[in-house]
C-alpha angles and dihedrals in degrees: 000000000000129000121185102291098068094026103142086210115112098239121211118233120323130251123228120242114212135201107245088206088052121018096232128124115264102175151330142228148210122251119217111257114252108265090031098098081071088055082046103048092039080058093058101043093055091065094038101095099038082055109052084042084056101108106257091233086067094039089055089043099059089043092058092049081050092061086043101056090042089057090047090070102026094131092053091042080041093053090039088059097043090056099036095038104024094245117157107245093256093054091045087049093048095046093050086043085051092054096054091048090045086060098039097056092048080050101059092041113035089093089061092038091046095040115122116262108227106208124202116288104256127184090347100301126117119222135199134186118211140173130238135196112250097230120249117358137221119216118192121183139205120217095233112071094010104168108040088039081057091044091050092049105031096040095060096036092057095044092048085049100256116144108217139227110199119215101201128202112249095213087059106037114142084039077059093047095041082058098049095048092063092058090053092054087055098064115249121165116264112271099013089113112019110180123216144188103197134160115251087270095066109039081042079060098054088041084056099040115100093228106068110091109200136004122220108185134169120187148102112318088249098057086048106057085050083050088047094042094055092043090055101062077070106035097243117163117229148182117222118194094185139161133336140207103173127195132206123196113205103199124213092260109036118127101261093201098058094034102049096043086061095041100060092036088052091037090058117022109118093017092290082285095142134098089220103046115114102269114170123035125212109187130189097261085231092066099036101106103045081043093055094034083053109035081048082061092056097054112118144212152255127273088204081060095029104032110188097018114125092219094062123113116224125222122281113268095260137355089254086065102043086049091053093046095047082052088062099047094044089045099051085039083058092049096049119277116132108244102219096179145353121003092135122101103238115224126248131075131306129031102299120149131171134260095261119201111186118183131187091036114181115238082236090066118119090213090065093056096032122075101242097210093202147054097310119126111184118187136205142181127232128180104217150002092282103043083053095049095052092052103048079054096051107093127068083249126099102170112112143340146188131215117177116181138092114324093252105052091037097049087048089058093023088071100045084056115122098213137112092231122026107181113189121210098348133068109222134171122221118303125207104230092051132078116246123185138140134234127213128359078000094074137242149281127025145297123184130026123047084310090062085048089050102034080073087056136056127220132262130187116201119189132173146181126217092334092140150021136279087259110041102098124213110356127254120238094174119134113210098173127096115278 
């Protein structure tokens, strides 16, 4: 096992990390020399085979100590997070609390999702479907959510027999290398997950190179294509968990109070900082005003103003982020949304802005077609179901969506919905026995559930004629010789 302390590579330069809540440099970390990442990957692929021979019981196993030794020091990862992201202490706790949940499930369940498919006997010939590990595996991480986006990467790759490279975020990295560790306690096996911090040119290098076998990657939908681009000079398969815009109907009859409390939890925990956080509001122009003047009641603020309450909102991850979400406010406010709270950058050091609620927003507005990023709800009326319907699909994204009203007029919209996920009448994160995956400018492929497991693995079909005898049973593909 190695993360990025006692890495043997030379590293090139250092990147500062900064406090979200301050501004100030907190650290600072080694990237990986040009020309490493083939160091890195030949490292992999020396312990590929041994571990996808490696029996999946073990593997899980190890898996599952992993989860464990991760849970043992959630408040010390938690606290990591909160100073490196700008969580607030309980989201840092939930998300850590989510990642070992996350392992644990693909634990307990790699060996169904892995198990052989027998096929009908047909002419005689008997037929099997197996899955193989893909060979070594790319993670690449995204700051916002850094350690359930690693367990739903890492968790599956280990249990398919994938040994992993971790690309770590640079704005999160002892939250990467707390993580890691874990892993090491528990006893996998040296240079079955090697953590990096690498530039664009290198990690471009290991996404062109033969000998990688898949790419996981989560990111902005910019930063994918240029992941999927370079992979398929290969070709190397990928699965891409990329950007969200994600709208919420809210129909004439839905329950507000129960709508509108989920909403604004959902909208800003974590600083609206999440691809799949409701993120434009569409709202039955009967019950705009009382939604607006409610869900205005449930803003909250911020921990910088409220410190220790666990309503407060924490800073955005970074100033550059705070600067591009506050362009997007100023500019839909110029062209004619109201602009009912926040939308000012508050002094003071650090990233903090605002929980930002804009009615009345124009069609023409950037911040409808441009994933915010940040704590800004902007709502909008429509007049029927397929007025609603056009404007949840009106954006490139395909991610996720909402829809809260009766069973009836939800389900109706909910299923003309363009999203890899509609949820109806709850607000819900990622959870790990169910597929995720985007369409469309969002991404491809699946994360969560057997498919995440699989997706890790290709397929193989074995079939054979008169190999055995009568009473052989199912027959044994295993290769015990050197490759």
């Amino acid at each position: 096992m190695t993360t990025a302390v006692d890495y043997k590579h030379v590293w090139r330069g250092t990147r500062t990390v900064i406090d979200p809540r301050t501004g100030e440099e907190i650290d600072s970390i080694g990237l990986l020399e040009p020309g490493a990442e083939i160091a890195v990957l030949q490292r992999a692929t020396a312990v590929a085979f041994s571990w996808a021979s490696t029996p999946i019981a073990r593997r899980c196993l190890l898996v599952d100590r992993f989860s464990a030794e991760l849970e043992g020091t959630l408040e010390e990862v938690a606290r990591t997070l909160c100073r490196e992201n700008g969580k607030t202490l309980a989201e840092a706790r939930t998300e850590i609390t989510r990642a070992v949940d996350t392992l644990r499930w693909a634990a307990n369940h790699g060996p169904a999702a892995l198990a052989p498919q027998p096929q009908p006997l047909r002419a005689g010939v008997q037929r099997e479907i197996r899955w193989e590990p893909a060979g070594p595996a790319l993670a690449i991480v995204a700051w916002n959510f850094p350690a359930i986006v690693l367990a739903r990467k890492i968790g599956p790759a280990l249990v398919a027999g994938c040994p992993v490279i971790v690309k770590g975020p640079e704005e999160t990295p002892r939250t990467m290398e707390r993580f890691i560790a874990a892993a090491e306690r528990a006893g996998l096996p040296e240079d079955v997950i090697q953590l990096i911090f690498a530039n664009p040119p290198e990690v471009q290098a290991l996404l062109r190179h033969p000998g990688l076998g898949h790419v996981s990657f989560t990111g902005s939908s910019a930063v994918g294509r240029l992941v999927a681009a370079a992979a398929a000079t290969v070709p190397t398969a990928c699965t891409l968990e990329l950007g969200g815009h994600a709208p919420v109907v809210v129909t004439a009859d839905a329950d507000l109070t129960t709508a509108v409390s989920a909403l604004a939890k959902a909208k800003f925990s974590s600083a609206g900082q999440s691809c799949g956080a409701p993120s434009r509001f569409i709202v039955a122009r009967s019950r705009y005003d009382e939604f607006v003047e409610r869900f205005l009641a449930e803003t909250p603020e911020l921990d910088s103003v409220r410190p220790g309450d666990e309503r407060a909102m924490g800073p955005l991850q970074s100033g550059r982020r705070r600067d591009a979400v506050h362009t997007l406010v100023t500019e839909a406010v110029g062209s004619g949304a109201a602009l009912l709270c926040g939308g000012s950058i508050p002094p003071g050091p650090g990233s903090y802005y605002p929980a930002t609620v804009l009615a009345d927003v124009p069609p023409t507005a950037r911040i409808l077609r441009e994933e915010p990023f940040g704590p800004v709800a902007p709502i909008i009326t429509y007049d029927d179901d397929r007025a609603a319907v056009e404007l949840a699909n009106s954006t490139e994204y395909a991610l996720s969506a909402y829809v809260f009203g009766s069973a009836g007029a939800a389900l109706r919209i909910a299923s003309r919905i363009n999203a890899g996920c509609v949820s109806v009448n709850t607000v819900g994160g990622a959870a790990p026995d169910v597929p995720l995956g985007g369409r469309r400018s969002s991404g491809y492929g699946y994360e969560g559930g057997v498919e995440g497991i699989q997706g890790f693995c290709r397929l193989k079909t074995a079939q054979m004629v008169d190999a055995w005898s009568g009473d052989a049973g199912p027959f044994d593909w295993t290769d015990d010789g050197d490759h």
